[in-house]
Residue frames relative to the residue before (quaternion, step in Angstrom):
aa qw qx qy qz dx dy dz
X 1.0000 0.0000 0.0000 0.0000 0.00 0.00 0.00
X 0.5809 0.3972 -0.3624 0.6111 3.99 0.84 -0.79
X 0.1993 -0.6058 0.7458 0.1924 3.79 -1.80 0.61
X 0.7047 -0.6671 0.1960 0.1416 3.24 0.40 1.22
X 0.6266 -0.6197 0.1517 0.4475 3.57 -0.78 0.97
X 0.5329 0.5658 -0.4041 0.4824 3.86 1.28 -0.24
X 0.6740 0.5113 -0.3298 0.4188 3.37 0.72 -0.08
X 0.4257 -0.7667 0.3459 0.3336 3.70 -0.80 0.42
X 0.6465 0.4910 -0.2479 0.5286 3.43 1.49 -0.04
X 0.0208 0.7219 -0.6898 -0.0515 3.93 0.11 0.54
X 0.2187 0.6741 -0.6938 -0.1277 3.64 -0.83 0.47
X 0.1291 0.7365 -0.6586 -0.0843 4.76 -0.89 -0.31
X 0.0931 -0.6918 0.6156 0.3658 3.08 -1.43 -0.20
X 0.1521 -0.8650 0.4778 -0.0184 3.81 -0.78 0.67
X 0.4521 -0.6623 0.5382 0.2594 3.56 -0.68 1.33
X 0.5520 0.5852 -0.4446 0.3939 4.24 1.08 -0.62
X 0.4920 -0.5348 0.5268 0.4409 3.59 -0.85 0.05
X 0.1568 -0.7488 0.6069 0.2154 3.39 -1.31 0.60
X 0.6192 -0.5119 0.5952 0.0143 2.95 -2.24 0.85
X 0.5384 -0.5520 0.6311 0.0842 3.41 -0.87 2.08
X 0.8500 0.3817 -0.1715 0.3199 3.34 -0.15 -1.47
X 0.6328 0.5190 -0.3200 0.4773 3.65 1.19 -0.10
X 0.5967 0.4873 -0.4012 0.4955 3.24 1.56 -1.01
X 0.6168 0.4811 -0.4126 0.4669 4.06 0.92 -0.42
X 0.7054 0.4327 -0.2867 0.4827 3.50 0.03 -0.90
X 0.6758 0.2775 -0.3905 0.5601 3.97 0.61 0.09
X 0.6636 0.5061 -0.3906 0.3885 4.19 0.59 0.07
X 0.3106 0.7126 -0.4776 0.4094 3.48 2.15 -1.26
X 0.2910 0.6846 -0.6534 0.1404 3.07 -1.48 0.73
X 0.4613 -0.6339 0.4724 0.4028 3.88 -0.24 1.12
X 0.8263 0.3905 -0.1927 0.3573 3.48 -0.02 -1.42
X 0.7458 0.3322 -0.3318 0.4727 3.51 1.25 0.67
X 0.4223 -0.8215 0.3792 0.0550 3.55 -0.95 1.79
X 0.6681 0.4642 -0.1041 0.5722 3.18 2.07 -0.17
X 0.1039 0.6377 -0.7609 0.0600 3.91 -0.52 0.56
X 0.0289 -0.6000 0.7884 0.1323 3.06 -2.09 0.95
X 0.1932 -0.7324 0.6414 0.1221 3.43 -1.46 0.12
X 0.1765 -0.7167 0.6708 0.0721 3.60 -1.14 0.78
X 0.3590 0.6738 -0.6457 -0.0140 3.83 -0.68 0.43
X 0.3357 -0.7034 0.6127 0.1312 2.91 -1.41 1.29
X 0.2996 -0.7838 0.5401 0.0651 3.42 -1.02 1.16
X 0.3041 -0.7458 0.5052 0.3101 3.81 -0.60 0.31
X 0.3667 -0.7926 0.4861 0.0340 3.19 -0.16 1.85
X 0.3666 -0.7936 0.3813 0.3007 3.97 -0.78 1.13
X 0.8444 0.2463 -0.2412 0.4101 3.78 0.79 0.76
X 0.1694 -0.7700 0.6103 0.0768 3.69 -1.03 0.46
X 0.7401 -0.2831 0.3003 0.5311 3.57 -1.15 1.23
X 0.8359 -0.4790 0.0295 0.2665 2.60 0.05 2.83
X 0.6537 0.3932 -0.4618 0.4526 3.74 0.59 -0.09
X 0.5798 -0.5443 0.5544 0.2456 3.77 -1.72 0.67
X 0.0539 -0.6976 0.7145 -0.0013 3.54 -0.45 1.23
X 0.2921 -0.6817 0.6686 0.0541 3.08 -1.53 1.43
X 0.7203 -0.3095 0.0403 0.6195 4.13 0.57 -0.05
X 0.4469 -0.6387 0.5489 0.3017 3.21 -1.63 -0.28
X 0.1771 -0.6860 0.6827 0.1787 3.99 -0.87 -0.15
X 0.3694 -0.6751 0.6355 0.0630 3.40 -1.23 1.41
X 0.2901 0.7838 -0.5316 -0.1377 3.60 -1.25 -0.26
X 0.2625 -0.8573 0.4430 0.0005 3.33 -0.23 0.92
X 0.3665 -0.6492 0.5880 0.3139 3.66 -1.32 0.01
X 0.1836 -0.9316 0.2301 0.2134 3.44 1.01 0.89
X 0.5372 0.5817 -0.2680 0.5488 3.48 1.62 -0.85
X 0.8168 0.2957 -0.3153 0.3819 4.16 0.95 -0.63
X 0.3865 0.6585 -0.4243 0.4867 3.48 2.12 -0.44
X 0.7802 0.4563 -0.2678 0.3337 3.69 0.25 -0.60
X 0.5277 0.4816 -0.3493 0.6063 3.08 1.31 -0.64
X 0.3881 0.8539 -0.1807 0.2961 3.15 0.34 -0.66
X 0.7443 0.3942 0.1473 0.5186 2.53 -0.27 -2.35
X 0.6515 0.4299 -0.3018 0.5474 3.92 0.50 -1.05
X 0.7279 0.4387 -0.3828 0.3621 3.55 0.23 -0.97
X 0.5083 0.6180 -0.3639 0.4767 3.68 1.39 -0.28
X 0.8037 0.3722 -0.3047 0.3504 3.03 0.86 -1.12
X 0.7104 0.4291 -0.3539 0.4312 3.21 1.20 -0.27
X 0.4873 0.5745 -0.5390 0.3766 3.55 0.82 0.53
X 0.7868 0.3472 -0.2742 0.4304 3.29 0.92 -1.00
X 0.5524 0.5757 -0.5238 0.2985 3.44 0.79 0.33
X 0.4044 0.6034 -0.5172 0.4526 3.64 1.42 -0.54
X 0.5868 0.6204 -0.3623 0.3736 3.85 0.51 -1.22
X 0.7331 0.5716 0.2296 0.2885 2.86 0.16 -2.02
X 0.3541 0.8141 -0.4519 -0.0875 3.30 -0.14 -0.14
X 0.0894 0.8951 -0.4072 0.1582 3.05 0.25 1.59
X 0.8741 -0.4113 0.1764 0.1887 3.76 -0.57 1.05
X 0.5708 -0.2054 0.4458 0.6582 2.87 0.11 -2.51
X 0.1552 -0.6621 0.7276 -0.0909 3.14 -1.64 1.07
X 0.0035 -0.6541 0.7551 0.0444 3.14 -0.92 1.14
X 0.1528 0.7291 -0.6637 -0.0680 3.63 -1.65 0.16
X 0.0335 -0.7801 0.6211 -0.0667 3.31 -1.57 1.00
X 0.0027 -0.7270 0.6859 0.0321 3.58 -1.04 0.78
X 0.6648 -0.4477 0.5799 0.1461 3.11 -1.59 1.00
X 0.2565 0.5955 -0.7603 -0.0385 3.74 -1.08 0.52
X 0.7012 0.3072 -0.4565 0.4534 3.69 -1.83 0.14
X 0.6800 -0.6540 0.1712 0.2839 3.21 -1.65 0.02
X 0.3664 -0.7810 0.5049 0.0288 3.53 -1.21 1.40
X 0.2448 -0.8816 0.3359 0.2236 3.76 -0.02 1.15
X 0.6983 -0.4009 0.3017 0.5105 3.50 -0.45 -0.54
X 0.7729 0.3738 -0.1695 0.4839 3.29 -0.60 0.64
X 0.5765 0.3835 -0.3319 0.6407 3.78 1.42 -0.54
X 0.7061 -0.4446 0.5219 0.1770 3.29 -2.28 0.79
X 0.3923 -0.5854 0.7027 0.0981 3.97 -0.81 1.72
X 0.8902 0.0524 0.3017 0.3373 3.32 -0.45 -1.73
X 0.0849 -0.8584 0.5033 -0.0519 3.60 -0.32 1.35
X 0.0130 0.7823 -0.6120 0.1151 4.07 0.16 1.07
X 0.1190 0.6316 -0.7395 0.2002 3.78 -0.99 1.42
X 0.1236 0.6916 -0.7053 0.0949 2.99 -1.89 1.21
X 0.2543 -0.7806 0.5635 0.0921 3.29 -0.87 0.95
X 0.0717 0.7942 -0.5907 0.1232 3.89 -0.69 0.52
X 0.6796 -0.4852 0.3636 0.4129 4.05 -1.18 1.11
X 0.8633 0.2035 0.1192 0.4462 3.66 1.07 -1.09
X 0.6000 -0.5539 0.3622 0.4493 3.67 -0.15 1.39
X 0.7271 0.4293 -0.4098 0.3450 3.32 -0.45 -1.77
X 0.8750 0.2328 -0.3216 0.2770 3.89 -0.54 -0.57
X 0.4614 0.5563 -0.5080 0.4685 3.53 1.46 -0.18
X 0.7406 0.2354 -0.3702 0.5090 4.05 0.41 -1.14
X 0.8095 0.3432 -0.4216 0.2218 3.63 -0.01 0.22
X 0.3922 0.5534 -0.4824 0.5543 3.25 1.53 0.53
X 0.6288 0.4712 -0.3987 0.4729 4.16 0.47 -0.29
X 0.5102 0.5854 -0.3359 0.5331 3.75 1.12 -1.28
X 0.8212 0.3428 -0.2174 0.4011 3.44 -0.16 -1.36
X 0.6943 0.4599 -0.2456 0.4961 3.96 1.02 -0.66
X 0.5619 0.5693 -0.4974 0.3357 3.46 0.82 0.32
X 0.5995 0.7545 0.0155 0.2667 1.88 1.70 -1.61
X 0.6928 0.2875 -0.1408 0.6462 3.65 1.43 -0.94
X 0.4187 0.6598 -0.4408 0.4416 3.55 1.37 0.09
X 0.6461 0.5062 -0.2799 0.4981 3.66 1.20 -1.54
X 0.7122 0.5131 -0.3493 0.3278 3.83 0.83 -1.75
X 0.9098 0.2519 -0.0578 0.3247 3.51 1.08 -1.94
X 0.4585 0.8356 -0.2039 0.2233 3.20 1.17 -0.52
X 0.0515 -0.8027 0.5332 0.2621 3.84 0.64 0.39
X 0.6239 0.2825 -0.7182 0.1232 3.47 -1.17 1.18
X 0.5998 -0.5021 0.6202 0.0595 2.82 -2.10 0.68
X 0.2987 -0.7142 0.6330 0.0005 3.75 -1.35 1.32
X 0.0496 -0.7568 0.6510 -0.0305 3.17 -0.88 0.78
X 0.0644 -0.8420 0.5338 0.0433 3.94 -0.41 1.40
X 0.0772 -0.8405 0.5172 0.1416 3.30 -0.91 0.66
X 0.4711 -0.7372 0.4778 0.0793 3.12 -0.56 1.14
X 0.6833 -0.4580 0.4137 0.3900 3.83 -1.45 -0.30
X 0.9023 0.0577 -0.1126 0.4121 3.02 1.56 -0.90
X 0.7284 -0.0977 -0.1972 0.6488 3.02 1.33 1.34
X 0.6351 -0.6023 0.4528 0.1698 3.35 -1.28 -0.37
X 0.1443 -0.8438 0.4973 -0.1412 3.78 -0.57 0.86
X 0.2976 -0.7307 0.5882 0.1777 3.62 -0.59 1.18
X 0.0997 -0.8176 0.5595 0.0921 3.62 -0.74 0.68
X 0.0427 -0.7963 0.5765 0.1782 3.59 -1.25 0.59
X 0.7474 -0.4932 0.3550 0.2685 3.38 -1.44 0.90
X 0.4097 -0.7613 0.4293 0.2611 3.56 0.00 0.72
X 0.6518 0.4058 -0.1840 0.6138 3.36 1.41 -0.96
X 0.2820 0.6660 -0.5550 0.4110 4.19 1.15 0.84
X 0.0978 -0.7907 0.6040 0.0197 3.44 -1.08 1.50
X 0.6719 0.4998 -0.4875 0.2471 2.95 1.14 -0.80
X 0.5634 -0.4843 0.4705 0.4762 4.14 -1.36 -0.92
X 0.7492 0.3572 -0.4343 0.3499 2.71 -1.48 0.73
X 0.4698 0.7068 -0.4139 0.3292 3.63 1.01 0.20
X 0.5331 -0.6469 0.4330 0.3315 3.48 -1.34 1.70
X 0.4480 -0.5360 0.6191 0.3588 4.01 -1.41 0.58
């Protein structure tokens, strides 16, 4: 799923825990004065109930595709460098990284708004699916910002 660190676009998804520091060290780029970074973190509660972890699941062959086609929409926008992106699937406790989004670019403004805008269509298009579990059970969740059909209320 990643087109590797010679490439300018790294994009996988991976049941391993992922690494801040890789998403930097693949954007590094001499000719660029700007890195943003997005890491989403699995946070230990939701409207008051005690989440103990989450579980990801994805369609993994269409999330990537996907995922690229994001990146190449927003790079027309944008004109940003290197892009690294990762998402967590299987299960991701509290306190570990969901979702890693890095872009470098000559100039702040399109590295942090090319992350802003790619989480962003990550949440709308992206087929994977969260599952929280709680103290006292468990609960499929969908992305308010889900466009596509068939998504759980």
């Amino acid at each position: 799923m990643s087109k590797g660190h010679n490439s300018p676009v790294h994009v996988e998804l991976s049941s391993n825990g992922l690494s801040e520091s890789c998403a930097y060290e693949h954007v590094m780029a001499n000719s660029c004065g700007g890195i943003s970074m997005f890491v989403g973190v699995t946070r230990d509660n939701f409207n008051g109930k005690n989440v103990m972890y989450l579980e990801y699941d994805a369609y993994v062959s269409m999330a990537a595709k996907e995922i690229h086609r994001i990146v190449k929409d927003l790079r027309e926008f944008f004109p940003v460098e290197r892009v690294y992106i990762s998402h967590r699937i299987g299960r991701v406790n509290v306190g570990e990284a969901s979702v890693i989004i890095a872009a470098s670019s000559p100039h702040r403004r399109e590295c942090i708004a090319f992350v802003s805008d790619a989480i962003d269509r990550i949440k709308q298009s992206v087929p994977i699916w969260k599952k929280e579990f709680y103290g006292d059970g468990s609960v499929w969740k969908a992305n308010s910002e889900c466009t596509f059909p068939g998504v759980l209320s």
